[in-house]
C-alpha positions in Angstrom: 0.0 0.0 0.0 1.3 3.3 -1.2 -0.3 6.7 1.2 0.8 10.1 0.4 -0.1 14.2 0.3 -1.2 15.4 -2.4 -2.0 19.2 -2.3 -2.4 18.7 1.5 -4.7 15.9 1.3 -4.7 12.6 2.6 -4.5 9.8 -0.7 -4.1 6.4 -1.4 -2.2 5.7 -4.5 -3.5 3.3 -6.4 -2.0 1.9 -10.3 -0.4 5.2 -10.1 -3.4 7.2 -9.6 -4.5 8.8 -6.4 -7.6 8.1 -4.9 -8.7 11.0 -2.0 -9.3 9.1 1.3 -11.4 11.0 3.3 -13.7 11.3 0.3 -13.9 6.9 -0.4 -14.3 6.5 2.8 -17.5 9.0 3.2 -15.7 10.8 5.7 -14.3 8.2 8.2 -11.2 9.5 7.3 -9.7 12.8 7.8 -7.8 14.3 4.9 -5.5 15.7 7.3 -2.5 13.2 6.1 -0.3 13.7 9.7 -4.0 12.6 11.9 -4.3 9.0 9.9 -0.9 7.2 12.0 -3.5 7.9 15.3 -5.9 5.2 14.1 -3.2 3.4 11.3 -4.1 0.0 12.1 -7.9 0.2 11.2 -7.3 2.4 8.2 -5.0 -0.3 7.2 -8.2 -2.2 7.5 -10.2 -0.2 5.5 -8.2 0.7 2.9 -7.2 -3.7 2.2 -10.8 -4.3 1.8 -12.4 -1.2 0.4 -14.0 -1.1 -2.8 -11.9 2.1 -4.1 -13.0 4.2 -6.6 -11.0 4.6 -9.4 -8.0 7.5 -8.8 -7.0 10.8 -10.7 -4.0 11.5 -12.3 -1.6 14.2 -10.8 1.3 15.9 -10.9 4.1 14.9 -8.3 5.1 18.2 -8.0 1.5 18.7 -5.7 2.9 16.1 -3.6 3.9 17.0 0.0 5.6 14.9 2.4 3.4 12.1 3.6 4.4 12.8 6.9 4.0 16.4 7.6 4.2 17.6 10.8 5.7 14.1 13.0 6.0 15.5 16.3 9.6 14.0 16.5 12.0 13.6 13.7 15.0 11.5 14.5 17.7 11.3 12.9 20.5 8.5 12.8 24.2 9.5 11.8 27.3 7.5 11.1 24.7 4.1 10.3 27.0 3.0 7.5 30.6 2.0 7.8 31.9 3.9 4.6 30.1 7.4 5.7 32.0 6.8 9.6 35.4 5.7 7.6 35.0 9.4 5.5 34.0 11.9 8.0 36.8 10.8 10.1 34.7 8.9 13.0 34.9 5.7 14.6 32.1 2.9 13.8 29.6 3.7 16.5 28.6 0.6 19.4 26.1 0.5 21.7 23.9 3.4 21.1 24.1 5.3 17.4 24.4 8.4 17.2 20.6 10.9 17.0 20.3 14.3 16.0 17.0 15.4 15.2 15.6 17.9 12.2 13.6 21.0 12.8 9.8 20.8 11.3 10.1 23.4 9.2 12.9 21.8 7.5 10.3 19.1 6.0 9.4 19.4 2.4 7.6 17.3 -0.1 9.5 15.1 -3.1 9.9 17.7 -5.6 10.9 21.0 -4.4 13.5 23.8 -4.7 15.8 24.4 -1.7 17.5 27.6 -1.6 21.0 27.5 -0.5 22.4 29.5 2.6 25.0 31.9 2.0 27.9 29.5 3.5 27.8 27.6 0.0 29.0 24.6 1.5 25.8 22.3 1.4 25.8 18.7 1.0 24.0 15.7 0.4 23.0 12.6 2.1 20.1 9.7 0.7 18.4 7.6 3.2 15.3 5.5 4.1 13.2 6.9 6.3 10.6 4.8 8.6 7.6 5.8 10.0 6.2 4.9 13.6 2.8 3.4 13.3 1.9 3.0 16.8 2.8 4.1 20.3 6.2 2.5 20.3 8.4 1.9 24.1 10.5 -0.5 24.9 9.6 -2.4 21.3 12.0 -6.0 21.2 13.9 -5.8 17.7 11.9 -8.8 16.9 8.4 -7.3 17.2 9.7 -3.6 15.7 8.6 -4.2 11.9 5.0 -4.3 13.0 5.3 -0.6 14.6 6.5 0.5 11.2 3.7 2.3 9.3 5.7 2.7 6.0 9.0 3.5 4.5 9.6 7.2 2.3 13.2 8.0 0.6 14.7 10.7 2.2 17.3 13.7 2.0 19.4 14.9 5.0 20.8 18.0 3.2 23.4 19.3 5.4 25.1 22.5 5.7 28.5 21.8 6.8 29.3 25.2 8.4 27.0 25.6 10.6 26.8 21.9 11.2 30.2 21.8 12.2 30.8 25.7 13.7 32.1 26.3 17.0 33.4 24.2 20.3 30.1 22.3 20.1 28.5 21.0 16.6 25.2 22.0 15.5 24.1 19.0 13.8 20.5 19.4 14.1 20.9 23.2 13.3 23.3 23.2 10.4 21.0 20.2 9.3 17.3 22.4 9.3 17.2 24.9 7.0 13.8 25.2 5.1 13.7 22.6 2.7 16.7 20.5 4.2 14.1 17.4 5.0 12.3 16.1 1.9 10.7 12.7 2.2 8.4 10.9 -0.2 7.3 10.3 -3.1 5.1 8.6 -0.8 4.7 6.0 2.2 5.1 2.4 1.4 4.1 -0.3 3.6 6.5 -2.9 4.9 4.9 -6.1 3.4 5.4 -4.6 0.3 8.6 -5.2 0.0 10.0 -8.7 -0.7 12.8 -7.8 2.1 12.1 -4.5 3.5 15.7 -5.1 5.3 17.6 -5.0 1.9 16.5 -2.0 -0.4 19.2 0.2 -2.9 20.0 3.5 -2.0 21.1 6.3 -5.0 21.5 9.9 -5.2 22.9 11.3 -8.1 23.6 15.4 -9.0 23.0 16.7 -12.8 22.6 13.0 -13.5 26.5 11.9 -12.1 25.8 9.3 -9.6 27.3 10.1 -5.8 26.0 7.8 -3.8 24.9 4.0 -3.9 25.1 1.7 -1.0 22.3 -0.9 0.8 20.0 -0.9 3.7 21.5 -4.7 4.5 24.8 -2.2 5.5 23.0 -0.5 7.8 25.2 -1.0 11.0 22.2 -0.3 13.1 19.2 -2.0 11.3 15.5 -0.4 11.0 14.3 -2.6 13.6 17.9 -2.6 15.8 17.2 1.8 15.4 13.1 1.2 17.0 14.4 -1.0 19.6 17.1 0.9 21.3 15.4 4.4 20.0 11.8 2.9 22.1 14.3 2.3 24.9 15.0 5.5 25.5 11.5 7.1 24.5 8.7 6.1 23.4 8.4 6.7 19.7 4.5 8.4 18.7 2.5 7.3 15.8 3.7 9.6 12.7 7.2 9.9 14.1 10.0 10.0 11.7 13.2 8.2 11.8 16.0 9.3 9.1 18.5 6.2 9.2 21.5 7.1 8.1 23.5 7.8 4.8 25.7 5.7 3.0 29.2 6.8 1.2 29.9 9.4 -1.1 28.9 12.7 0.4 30.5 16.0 -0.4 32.2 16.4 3.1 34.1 13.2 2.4 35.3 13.5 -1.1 39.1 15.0 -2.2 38.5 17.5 -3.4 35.2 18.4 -1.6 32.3 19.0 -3.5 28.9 21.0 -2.2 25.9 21.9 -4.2 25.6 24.9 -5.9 23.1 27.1 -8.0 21.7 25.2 -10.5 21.9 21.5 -9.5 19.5 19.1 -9.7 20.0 16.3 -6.8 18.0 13.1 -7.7 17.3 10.8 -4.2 15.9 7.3 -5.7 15.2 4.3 -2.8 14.4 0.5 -4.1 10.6 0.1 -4.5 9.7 3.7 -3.3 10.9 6.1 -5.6 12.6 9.5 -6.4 13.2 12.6 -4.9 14.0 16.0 -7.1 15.6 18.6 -5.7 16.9 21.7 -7.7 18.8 25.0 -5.8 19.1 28.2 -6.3 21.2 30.8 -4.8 
């Protein structure tokens, strides 16, 4: 099942169309797409054994994210070994390292992002999971089933402020507007023949930068819900950004940041894309 935000409206898509929820379900439903994680497991219900109309076509550029206003984003850093081995860090144990990013940061799939003045902003594809239910203290064997769906996501970074002063700003440097897309759209675990083992690309003016697999995360979807629920409980609609693989800007010689003009392209295994283009 495939749930997303079109023009700020809740729909299921369907053979590529998009069928409006609140409306086929005569209003059992809000269109509000953040309010449907608070009662996901009997829209999940509905929506397997409805009789659906038949969907409209649309433009993914009136798509916003599918989750638009979680009321805690959390993000993962250092999950893959090759990102650690270039930004200079040690693999993390026990506990991986959480920043978060600021809600106005979150965007929809195709979007411009203007670039802060420090012109050093860079790049970094990841799978993101959604909570579907109130989440503590979850075993990593029982953690799929809190997972509502799975998005691609961007955790565009700007190093300066990121890494400024004798403290870094990770989750500042991290939330500019625009700095969090996440779709196309929300894709349920069982859709997925291995939701464990999905490709990961990002590619700028069509030269690919980044590639990896979610079976290198060091800190697994389920492994990040159980310590994460551990610590607090994780609320249905909360976002989890799990980590980046190799080939960020930061960690290539010469360096290499976005600029005017680019086009960044975010693609994740049985999802989809993102589009980014950025402007001065």
């Amino acid at each position: 099942m495939r749930i997303a935000n079109l023009s700020g409206r809740l729909v299921l898509i369907v053979d590529g169309k998009a069928v409006d929820v609140e409306q086929a379900g005569d209003g059992s439903f809000s269109a509000d797409p953040q309010a449907i994680f608070e009662q996901w497991e009997v829209f999940r219900g509905w929506a397997a054994a409805a009789n659906l109309p038949e969907g409209v076509d649309f433009d993914p550029a009136e798509l916003g994210s599918p989750v638009p206003r979680p009321r805690q984003t959390l993000a993962i850093g250092l999950n893959y070994r090759g990102h650690a081995s270039e930004s200079g860090f040690t693999v993390p144990e026990g506990l991986p390292p959480v920043f978060t990013k600021f809600g106005t940061s979150i965007s929809g799939p195709v979007t411009q992002v203007k670039l802060p003045a420090q012109g050093k902003t860079d790049w970094e594809v990841e799978l993101v999971a959604v909570i579907g239910r109130y989440s503590e203290n979850v075993p990593e064997a029982d953690a799929w089933s809190h997972v509502a769906g799975l998005a691609a996501g961007q955790d565009i970074s700007e190093r300066v402020t990121q890494l400024v002063g004798p403290v870094p700003q990770f989750s500042l440097g991290k939330s500019y507007p625009g700095f969090a897309p996440i779709g196309p759209w929300l894709v349920t675990p069982d859709s997925f023949d291995n939701p464990d083992d999905l490709e990961l690309r990002c590619s700028i003016n069509g030269e690919e930068v980044q590639k990896g697999r979610t079976r290198d995360l060091i800190f697994s979807v389920p492994s990040l819900i159980a310590k994460l629920s551990a610590v607090l409980p994780l609320l249905p609609g909360d976002v989890i950004f799990t980590g980046t693989p190799a080939g960020v800007g930061l960690g290539r010689d010469p360096q290499r940041f976005l600029t005017p003009g680019d086009e960044l392209v975010s693609v994740v295994e049985g999802i989809g894309e993102l589009r980014q283009t950025f402007t001065a």
